[in-house]
C-alpha positions, -999 to 999 in steps of 0.1 A, spaced: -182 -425 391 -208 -449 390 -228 -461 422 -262 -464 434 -276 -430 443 -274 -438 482 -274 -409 510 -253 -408 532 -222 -416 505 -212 -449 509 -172 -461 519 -172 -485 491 -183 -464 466 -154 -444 468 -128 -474 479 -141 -488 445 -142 -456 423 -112 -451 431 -99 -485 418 -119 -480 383 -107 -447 381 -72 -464 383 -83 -487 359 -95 -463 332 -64 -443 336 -41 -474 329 -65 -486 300 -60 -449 283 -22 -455 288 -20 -486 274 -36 -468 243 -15 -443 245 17 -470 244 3 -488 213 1 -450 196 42 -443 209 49 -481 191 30 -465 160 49 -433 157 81 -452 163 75 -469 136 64 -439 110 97 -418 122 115 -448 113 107 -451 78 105 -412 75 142 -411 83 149 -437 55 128 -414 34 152 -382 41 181 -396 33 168 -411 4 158 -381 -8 193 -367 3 211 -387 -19 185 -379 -50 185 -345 -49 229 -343 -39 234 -367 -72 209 -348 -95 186 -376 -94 214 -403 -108 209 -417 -75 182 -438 -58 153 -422 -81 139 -457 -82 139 -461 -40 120 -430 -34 87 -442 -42 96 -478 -20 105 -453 8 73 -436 3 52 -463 2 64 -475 35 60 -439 52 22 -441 38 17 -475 52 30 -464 87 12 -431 88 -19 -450 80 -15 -470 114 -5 -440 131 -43 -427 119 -56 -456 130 -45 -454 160 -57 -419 169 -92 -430 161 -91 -453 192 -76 -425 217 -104 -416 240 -107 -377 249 -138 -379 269 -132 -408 296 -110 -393 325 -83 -377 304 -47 -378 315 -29 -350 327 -18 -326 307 -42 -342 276 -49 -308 262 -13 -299 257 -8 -338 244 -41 -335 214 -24 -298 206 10 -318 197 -9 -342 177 -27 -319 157 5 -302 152 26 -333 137 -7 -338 119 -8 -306 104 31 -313 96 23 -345 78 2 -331 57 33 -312 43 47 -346 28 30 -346 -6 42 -315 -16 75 -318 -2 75 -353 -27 69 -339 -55 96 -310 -53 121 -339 -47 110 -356 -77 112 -326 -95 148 -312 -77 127 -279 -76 140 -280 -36 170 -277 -26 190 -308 -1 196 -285 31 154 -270 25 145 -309 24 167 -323 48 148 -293 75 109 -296 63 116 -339 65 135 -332 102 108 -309 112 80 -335 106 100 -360 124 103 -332 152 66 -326 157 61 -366 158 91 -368 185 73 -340 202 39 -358 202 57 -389 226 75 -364 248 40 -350 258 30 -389 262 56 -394 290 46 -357 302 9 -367 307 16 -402 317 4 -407 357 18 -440 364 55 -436 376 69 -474 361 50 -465 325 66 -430 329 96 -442 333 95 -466 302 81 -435 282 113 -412 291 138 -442 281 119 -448 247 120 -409 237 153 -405 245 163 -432 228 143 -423 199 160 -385 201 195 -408 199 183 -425 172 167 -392 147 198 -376 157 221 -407 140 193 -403 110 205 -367 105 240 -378 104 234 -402 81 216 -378 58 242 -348 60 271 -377 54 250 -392 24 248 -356 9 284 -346 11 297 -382 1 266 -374 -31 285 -337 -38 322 -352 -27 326 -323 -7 319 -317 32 320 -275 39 328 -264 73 288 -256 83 283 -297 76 312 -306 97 305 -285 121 266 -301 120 278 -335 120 304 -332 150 274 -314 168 250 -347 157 275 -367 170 280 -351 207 242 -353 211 235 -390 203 259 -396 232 238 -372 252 208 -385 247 218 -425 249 230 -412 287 193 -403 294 187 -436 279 205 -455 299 195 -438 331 157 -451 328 160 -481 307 149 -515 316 178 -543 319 171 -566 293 174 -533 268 206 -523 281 219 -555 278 207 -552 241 223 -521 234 256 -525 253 260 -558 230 253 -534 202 279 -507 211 309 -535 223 308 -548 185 312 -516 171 320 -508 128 356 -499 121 346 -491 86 316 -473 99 343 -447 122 366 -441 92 338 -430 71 331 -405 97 364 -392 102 365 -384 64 335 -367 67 341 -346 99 382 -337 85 380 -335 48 364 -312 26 371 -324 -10 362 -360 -23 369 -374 -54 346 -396 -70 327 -409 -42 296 -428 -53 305 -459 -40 313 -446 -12 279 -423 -9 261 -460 -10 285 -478 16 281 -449 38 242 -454 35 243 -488 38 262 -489 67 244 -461 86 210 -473 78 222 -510 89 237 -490 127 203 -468 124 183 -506 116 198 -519 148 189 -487 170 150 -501 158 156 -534 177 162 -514 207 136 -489 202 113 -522 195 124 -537 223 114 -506 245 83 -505 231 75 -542 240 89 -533 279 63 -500 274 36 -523 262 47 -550 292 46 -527 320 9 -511 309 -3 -548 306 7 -552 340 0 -523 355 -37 -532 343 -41 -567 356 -25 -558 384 -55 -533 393 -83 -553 380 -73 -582 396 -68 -563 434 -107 -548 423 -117 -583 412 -105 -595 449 -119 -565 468 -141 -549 452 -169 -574 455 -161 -584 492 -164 -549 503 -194 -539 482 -211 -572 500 -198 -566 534 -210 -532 533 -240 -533 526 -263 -511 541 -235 -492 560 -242 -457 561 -212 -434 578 -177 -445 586 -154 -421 608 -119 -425 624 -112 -410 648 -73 -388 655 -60 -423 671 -68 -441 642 -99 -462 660 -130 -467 638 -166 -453 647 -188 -478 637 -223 -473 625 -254 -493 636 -250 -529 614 -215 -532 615 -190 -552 634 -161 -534 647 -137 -563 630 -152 -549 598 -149 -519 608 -113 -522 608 -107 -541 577 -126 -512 557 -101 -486 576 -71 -508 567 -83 -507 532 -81 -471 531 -51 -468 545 -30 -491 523 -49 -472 496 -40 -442 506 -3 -454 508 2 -468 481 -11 -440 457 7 -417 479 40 -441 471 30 -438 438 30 -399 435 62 -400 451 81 -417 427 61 -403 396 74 -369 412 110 -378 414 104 -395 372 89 -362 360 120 -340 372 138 -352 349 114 -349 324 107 -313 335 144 -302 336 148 -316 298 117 -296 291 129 -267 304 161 -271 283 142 -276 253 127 -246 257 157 -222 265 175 -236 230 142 -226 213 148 -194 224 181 -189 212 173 -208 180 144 -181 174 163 -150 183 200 -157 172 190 -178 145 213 -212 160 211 -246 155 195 -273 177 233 -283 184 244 -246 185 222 -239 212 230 -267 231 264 -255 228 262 -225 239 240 -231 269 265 -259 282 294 -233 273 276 -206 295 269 -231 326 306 -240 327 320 -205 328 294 -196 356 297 -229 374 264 -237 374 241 -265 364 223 -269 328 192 -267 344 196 -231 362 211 -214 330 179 -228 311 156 -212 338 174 -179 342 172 -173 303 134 -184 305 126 -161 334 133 -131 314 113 -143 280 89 -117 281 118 -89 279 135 -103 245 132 -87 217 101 -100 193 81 -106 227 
């Protein structure tokens, strides 16, 4: 905080440290907006760059050898502004909550990033094969998803929050439809879907409508709108693509249909970006104006009160409410600086309120997360599989999600490997 060094402590140093701190806070998430708009972008082009590489290495490099180094020029160009970015991100200016956990997840999809070039040149080479791809490209994309999921975690401003949880979920939706596209691409490549890949893509499929429903629980209208247009025009070709690849195992010469199958997924997936776009404008909006918004009510205040006040030394209210007033001051004054507290005071009590109720949901998701990283670690599952089974085991106990999640976490310190 920055004031004069006055004793006693001043009213309206705190009143207006209090609105800077605000300030600084919404200025940091605004930064932190711009970087979730960034990584949008790179997981975007990184999907494109798996199921390139899909079809590549399913074909024996007869297909889209040429596209691979368009699709990783484009990843290189948005990882570039996803650097950029991270330069501007302030650690030592009031750090949001939970920052340390948030610059761990960063250095971790980082660290993951740095994977790509090798990962490149095995592709190019087919010295990798498509399943050990397809998971070290989804596992990138995993650490980056995770990296905006500790974004809405640390964010303190309940409206941003909310924007934050609609745009990851969405994004989950949408990396989700990227995998299907890749595991459809490589069975139309081989002509031949096994039951593990069917299995997967049913899976895929059941939690892209999982996610979308979190979506649409903290989206803003005018995204909604967008993506209910999006889901009443629907792709009949698009569906009966999808039943052949969820039903039958053997193909015949499917090449064409490995490229229709792309093009049409990556044109549903293209889409999915106008929404995720347009989240990220209503993310960008709502930081803009959470920003004036406070710099205008300290523009208005601020300098009345620090001019009004000067030379006031203690201020006390008493139990009832009724302001002490120090030698100088007028009791009028007296009571507009006590009003000023208290609509401070209720508002950012408001505020915590409704950030409270926002991060449940966030927590509870979390929480899930965790419990199918547990079973993915110790019984070797899926993602999907996990879900599965968690779901499977609160419906034969009749309970919710939620409580099966934190029964299986509360005894994580007895499972084997602990």
């Amino acid at each position: 905080m920055s004031r004069n060094p006055a004793f006693p402590p001043n009213v309206s140093d705190f009143l207006l440290a209090s609105k800077r701190c605000e300030i600084t806070v919404l200025q940091q998430l605004l930064q932190m907006g711009q970087l979730v708009g960034r990584v949008s972008q790179l997981i975007h082009v990184l999907q494109r760059e798996r199921g390139t590489a899909n079809i590549y290495l399913c074909s024996h490099g007869v297909l889209f050898s040429q596209q691979l180094a368009a699709r990783r020029r484009d990843v290189e160009q948005a990882e570039l502004a996803v650097q950029r970015q991270l330069v501007q991100l302030d650690a030592a200016t009031a750090p949001l909550a939970n920052a340390s956990r948030l610059f761990s997840r960063i250095a971790c999809a980082l660290h993951h990033l740095n994977t790509l070039p090798t990962l490149r040149l095995q592709v190019q080479q087919q010295q990798i094969p498509q399943p050990n791809a397809m998971n070290t490209y989804s596992e990138i994309i995993r650490s980056l998803l995770a990296l905006v999921f500790e974004a809405a975690d640390a964010c303190v401003d309940p409206a941003i929050a909310r924007r934050l949880i609609a745009m990851f979920s969405f994004m989950q939706g949408k990396e989700l439809a990227g995998q299907e596209r890749a595991i459809g691409a490589a069975g139309f490549a081989a002509q031949r879907f096994n039951p593990q890949a069917q299995q997967q893509l049913l899976q895929l499929i059941e939690g892209q409508e999982r996610c979308f429903l979190s979506f649409i629980e903290f989206a803003d209208p005018q995204s909604l709108a967008q993506w209910q247009r999006i889901q009443q025009q629907g792709d009949s070709e698009f569906e009966r693509l999808r039943r052949i690849a969820c039903t039958q195992t053997q193909l015949a010469d499917s090449r064409d249909i490995t490229l229709r199958w792309f093009d049409i997924t990556s044109a549903r997936i293209d889409l999915m970006k106008q929404i995720e776009d347009r989240l990220e404008e209503a993310l960008m909006a709502s930081c803009r104006a959470g920003l004036a918004a406070a710099k205008s009510t300290l523009a208005q205040e601020g300098g009345g009160l620090q001019t009004a006040t000067e030379g006031y030394a203690v201020f006390i209210a008493t139990p009832q409410g009724e302001p002490v007033i120090s030698e100088g001051i007028h009791p009028r004054l007296g009571r507009s600086i006590m009003e000023m507290i208290q609509q401070q005071s209720q508002r950012l009590q408001a505020l915590s309120i409704e950030l409270a109720a926002t991060r449940t949901a966030l927590q509870e998701r979390g929480e899930i997360e965790r419990a199918k990283s547990l079973l993915i670690q110790h019984r070797s599952m899926t993602e999907e599989s996990a879900h599965l089974l968690l779901r499977k085991m609160a419906m034969e106990q009749n309970k919710r999600l939620i409580d099966i999640a934190r029964a299986m976490l509360a005894v994580v310190d007895i499972l084997p490997g602990k």
